[in-house]
C-alpha positions in Angstrom: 0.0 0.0 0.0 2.9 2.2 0.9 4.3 1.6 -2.6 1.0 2.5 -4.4 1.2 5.9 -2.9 4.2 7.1 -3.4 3.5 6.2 -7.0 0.1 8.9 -6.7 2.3 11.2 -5.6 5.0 11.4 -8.2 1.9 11.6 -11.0 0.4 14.7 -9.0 3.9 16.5 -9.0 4.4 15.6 -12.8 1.0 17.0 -13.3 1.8 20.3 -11.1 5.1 20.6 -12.5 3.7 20.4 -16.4 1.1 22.8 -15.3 3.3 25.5 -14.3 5.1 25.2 -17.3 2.4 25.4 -19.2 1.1 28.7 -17.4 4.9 30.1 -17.7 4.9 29.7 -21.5 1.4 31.3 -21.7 2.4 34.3 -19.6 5.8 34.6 -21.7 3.6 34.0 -25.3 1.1 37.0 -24.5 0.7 39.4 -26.8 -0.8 43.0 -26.7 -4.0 42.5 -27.8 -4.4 39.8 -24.6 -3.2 42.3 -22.3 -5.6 44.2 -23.5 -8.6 42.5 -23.4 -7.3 42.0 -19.9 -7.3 45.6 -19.7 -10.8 45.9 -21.1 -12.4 44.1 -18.9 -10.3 45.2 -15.7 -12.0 48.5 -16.6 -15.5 47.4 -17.2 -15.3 46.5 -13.6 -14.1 49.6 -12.4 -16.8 51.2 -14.5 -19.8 49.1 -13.2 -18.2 49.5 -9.5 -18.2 53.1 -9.8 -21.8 52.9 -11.5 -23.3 50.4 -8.3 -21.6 53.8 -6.0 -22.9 56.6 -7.9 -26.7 55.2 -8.0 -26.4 54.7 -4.4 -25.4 58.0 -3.6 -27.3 59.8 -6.9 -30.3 57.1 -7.6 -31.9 57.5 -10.8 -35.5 57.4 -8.8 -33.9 60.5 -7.6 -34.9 61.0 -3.5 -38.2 62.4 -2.1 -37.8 64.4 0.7 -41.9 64.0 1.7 -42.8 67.4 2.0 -44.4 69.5 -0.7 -43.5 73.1 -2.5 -46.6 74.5 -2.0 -46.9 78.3 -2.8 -43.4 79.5 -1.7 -42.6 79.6 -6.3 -45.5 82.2 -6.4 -44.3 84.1 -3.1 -40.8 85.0 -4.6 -42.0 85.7 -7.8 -44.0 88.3 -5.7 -41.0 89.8 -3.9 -38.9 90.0 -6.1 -36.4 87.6 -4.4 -36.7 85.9 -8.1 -37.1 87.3 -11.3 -38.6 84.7 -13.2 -36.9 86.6 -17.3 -33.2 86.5 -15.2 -34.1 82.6 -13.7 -34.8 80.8 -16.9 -32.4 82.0 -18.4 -29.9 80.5 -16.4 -31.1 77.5 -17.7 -32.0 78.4 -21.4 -28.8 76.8 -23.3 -28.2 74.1 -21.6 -31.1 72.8 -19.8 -33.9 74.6 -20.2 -36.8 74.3 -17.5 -39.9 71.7 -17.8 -43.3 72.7 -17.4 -43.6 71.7 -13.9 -40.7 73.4 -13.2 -42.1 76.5 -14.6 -45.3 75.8 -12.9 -43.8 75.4 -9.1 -42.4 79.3 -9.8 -46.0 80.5 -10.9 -48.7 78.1 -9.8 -47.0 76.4 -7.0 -47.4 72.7 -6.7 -48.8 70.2 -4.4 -46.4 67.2 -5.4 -43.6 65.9 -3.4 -40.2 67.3 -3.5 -38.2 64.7 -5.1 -34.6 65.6 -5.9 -33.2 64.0 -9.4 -29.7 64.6 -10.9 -31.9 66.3 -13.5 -33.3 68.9 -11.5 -30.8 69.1 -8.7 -29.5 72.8 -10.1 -33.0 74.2 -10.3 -33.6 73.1 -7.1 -30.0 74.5 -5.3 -31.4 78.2 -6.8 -34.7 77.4 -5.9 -33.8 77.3 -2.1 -31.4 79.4 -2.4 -34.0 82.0 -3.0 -35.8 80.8 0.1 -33.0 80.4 2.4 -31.9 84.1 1.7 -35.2 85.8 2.1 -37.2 83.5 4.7 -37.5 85.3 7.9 -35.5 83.4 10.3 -33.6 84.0 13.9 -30.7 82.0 12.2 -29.8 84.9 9.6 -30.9 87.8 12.3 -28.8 86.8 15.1 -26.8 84.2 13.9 -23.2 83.5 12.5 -23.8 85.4 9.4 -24.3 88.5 11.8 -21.6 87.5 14.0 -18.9 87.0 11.4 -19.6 90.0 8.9 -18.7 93.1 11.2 -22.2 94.3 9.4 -21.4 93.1 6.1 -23.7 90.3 5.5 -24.1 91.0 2.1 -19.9 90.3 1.3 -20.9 86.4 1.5 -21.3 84.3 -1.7 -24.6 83.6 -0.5 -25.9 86.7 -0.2 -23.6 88.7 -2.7 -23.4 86.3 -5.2 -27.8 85.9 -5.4 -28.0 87.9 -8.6 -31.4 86.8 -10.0 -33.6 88.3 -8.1 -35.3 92.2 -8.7 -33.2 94.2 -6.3 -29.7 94.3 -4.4 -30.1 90.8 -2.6 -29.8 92.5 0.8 -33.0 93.7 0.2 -34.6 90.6 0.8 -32.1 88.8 3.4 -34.4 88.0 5.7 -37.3 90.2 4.9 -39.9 88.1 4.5 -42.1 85.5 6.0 -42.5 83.3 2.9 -42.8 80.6 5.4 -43.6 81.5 9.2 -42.1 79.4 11.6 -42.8 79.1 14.9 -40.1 78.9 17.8 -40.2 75.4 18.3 -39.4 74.9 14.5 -37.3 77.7 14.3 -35.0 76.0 17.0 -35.3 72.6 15.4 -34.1 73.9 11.9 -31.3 75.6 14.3 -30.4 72.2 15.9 -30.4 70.6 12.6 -28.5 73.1 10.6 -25.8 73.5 13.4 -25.0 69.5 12.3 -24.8 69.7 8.8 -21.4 70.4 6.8 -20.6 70.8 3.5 -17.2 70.1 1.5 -17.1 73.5 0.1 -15.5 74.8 3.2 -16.0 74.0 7.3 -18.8 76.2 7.9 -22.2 74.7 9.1 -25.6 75.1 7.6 -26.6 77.5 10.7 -23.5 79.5 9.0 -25.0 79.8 5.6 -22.1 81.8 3.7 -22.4 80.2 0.2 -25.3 79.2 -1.8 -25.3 75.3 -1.0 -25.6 76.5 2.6 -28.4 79.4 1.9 -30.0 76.8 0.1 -30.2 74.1 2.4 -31.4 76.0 5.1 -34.1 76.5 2.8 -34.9 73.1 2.6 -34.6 72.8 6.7 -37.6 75.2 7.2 -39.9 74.8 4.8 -39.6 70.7 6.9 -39.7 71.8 9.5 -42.9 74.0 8.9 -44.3 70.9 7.6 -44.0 69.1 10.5 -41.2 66.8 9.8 -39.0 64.9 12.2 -35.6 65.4 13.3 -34.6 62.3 11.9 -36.3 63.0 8.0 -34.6 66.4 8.4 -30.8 64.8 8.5 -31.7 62.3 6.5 -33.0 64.2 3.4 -29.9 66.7 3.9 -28.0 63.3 3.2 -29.4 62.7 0.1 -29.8 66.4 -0.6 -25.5 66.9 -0.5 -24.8 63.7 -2.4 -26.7 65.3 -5.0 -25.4 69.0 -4.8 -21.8 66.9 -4.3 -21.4 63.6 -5.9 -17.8 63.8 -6.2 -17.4 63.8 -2.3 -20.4 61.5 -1.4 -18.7 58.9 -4.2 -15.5 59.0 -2.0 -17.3 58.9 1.4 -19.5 56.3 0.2 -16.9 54.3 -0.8 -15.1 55.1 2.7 -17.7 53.8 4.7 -18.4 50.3 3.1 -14.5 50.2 2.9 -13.9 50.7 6.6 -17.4 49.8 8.2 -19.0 47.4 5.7 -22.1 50.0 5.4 -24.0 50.7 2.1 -24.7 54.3 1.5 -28.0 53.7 2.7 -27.0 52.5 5.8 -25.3 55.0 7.0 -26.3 57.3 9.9 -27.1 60.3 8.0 -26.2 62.7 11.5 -22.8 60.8 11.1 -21.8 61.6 7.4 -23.0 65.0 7.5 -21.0 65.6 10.7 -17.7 67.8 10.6 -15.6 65.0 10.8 -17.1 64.1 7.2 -18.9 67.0 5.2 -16.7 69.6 6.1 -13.7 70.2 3.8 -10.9 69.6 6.3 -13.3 66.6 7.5 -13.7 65.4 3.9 -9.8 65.8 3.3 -8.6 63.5 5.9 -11.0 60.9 5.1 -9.8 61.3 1.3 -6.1 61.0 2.8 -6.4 57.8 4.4 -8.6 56.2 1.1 -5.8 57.6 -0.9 -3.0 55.9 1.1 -5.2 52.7 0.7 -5.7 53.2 -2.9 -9.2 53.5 -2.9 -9.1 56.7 -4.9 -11.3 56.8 -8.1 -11.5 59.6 -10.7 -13.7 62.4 -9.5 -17.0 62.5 -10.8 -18.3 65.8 -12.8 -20.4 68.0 -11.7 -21.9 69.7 -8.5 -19.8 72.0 -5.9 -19.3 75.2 -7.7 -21.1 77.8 -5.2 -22.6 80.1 -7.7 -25.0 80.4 -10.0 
């Protein structure tokens, strides 16, 4: 018996020893066009990888925030705080603006806000608009006051509004397009005091550029509709990936990385913390991805903070 196995065992290292020839003379034999099919195919991987991040962070459904527009299109047009000629023509070359689009600025609408990648730019002016001229203890007493030596109107979001009637300062806070009471005006404070944004380290409560402006925006007309705490973060999630898919990409790909979570699954207070939304915050999570080699190609689009 001891005989018959040794014999096994000489065929099996024959076998292994012909096999590794066989794989050195294929590897020596390749030509270009292998290594590039190799190639191909390496990148179709990366592509659909980076396709399976991007409609996590950006999905094609787009993302409803479950509260609804209501009047507040009609309001501005009143004010002045947007001129509807100078609006659409923001958009006139390259995207121009739907119907509905145009009908939420005159008519107002009673659908859902959903945001989209397609409408994700109308929308960012749209609240911009909002956020600027809403009445709101944030802009009266808040870090925009406390940080301008009573210049508020040197900031990029309140300088750089340039589609409305008037001067922009005209409107900054001037209006009760959507009255809130104290109880929601210190929710949107809590909120807004949580939420970063990659553009620079300011919170939303410090609403300096138009992503900010905009957001807070978003913040109160929730909050006037009565929604939680929780739908508040976890729309502003959703609502940055879209205004920054570039960043989201990177912290999306972070978290699963490091903590095995999907987009989805992450704690929306957590992400849009400092320690992640905030440039420096966003930088030294893109430091230690880059040392891993986890860094992609940036996506295009989203980030710049004007018009």
């Amino acid at each position: 018996m001891k005989k018959k196995k040794n014999k096994i065992d000489i065929k099996i290292l024959l076998i292994i020893i012909l096999s590794l020839i066989n794989i050195a003379f294929i590897m020596l034999t390749f030509k270009n066009d292998d290594l590039k099919i190799f190639s191909f195919i390496k990148d179709k991987a990366l592509t659909f990888q980076r396709r399976e991040y991007f409609e996590e962070i950006n999905p094609s459904k787009g993302y409803g925030i479950g509260v609804k527009f209501g009047n507040i299109g009609p309001k501005m047009l009143e004010i002045g705080v947007i001129d509807f000629d100078k609006f659409t023509d923001v958009y006139k070359e390259n995207n121009p603006l739907t119907d509905e689009q145009i009908k939420i600025l005159k008519e107002g609408s009673s659908e859902e806000i959903k945001i989209t990648k397609e409408n994700s730019h109308f929308l960012l002016n749209f609240f911009w608009a909002l956020g600027l001229a809403n009445k709101t203890r944030i802009l009266d007493e808040g870090d925009m006051v406390k940080y301008s030596e009573g210049q508020a109107g040197n900031f990029a979001s309140t300088g750089g509004w340039s589609l409305g009637k008037e001067d922009s300062m005209n409107y900054y806070s001037n209006n009760s397009i959507i009255p809130l009471t104290n109880v929601q005006e210190d929710l949107v404070l809590k909120v807004s005091s949580n939420i970063y944004r990659p553009c620079c380290d300011n919170p939303t409560s410090f609403p300096d550029c138009n992503h900010g402006m905009a957001l807070l925006g978003v913040l109160e007309l929730m909050a006037s509709q009565g929604a939680t705490e929780k739908e508040m973060y976890k729309a502003a999630k959703y609502i940055n990936a879209f205004w920054f898919p570039s960043t989201y990409y990177d912290l999306a790909k972070y978290f699963e990385t490091k903590e095995g979570k999907k987009f989805g699954e992450i704690d929306a207070k957590v992400i849009l913390s400092k320690d992640y939304s905030s440039a420096t915050g966003y930088m030294n999570t893109k430091k230690w991805m880059t040392e891993k080699g986890l860094v992609d190609e940036p996506l295009s689009g989203g980030g710049s903070c004007g018009i």
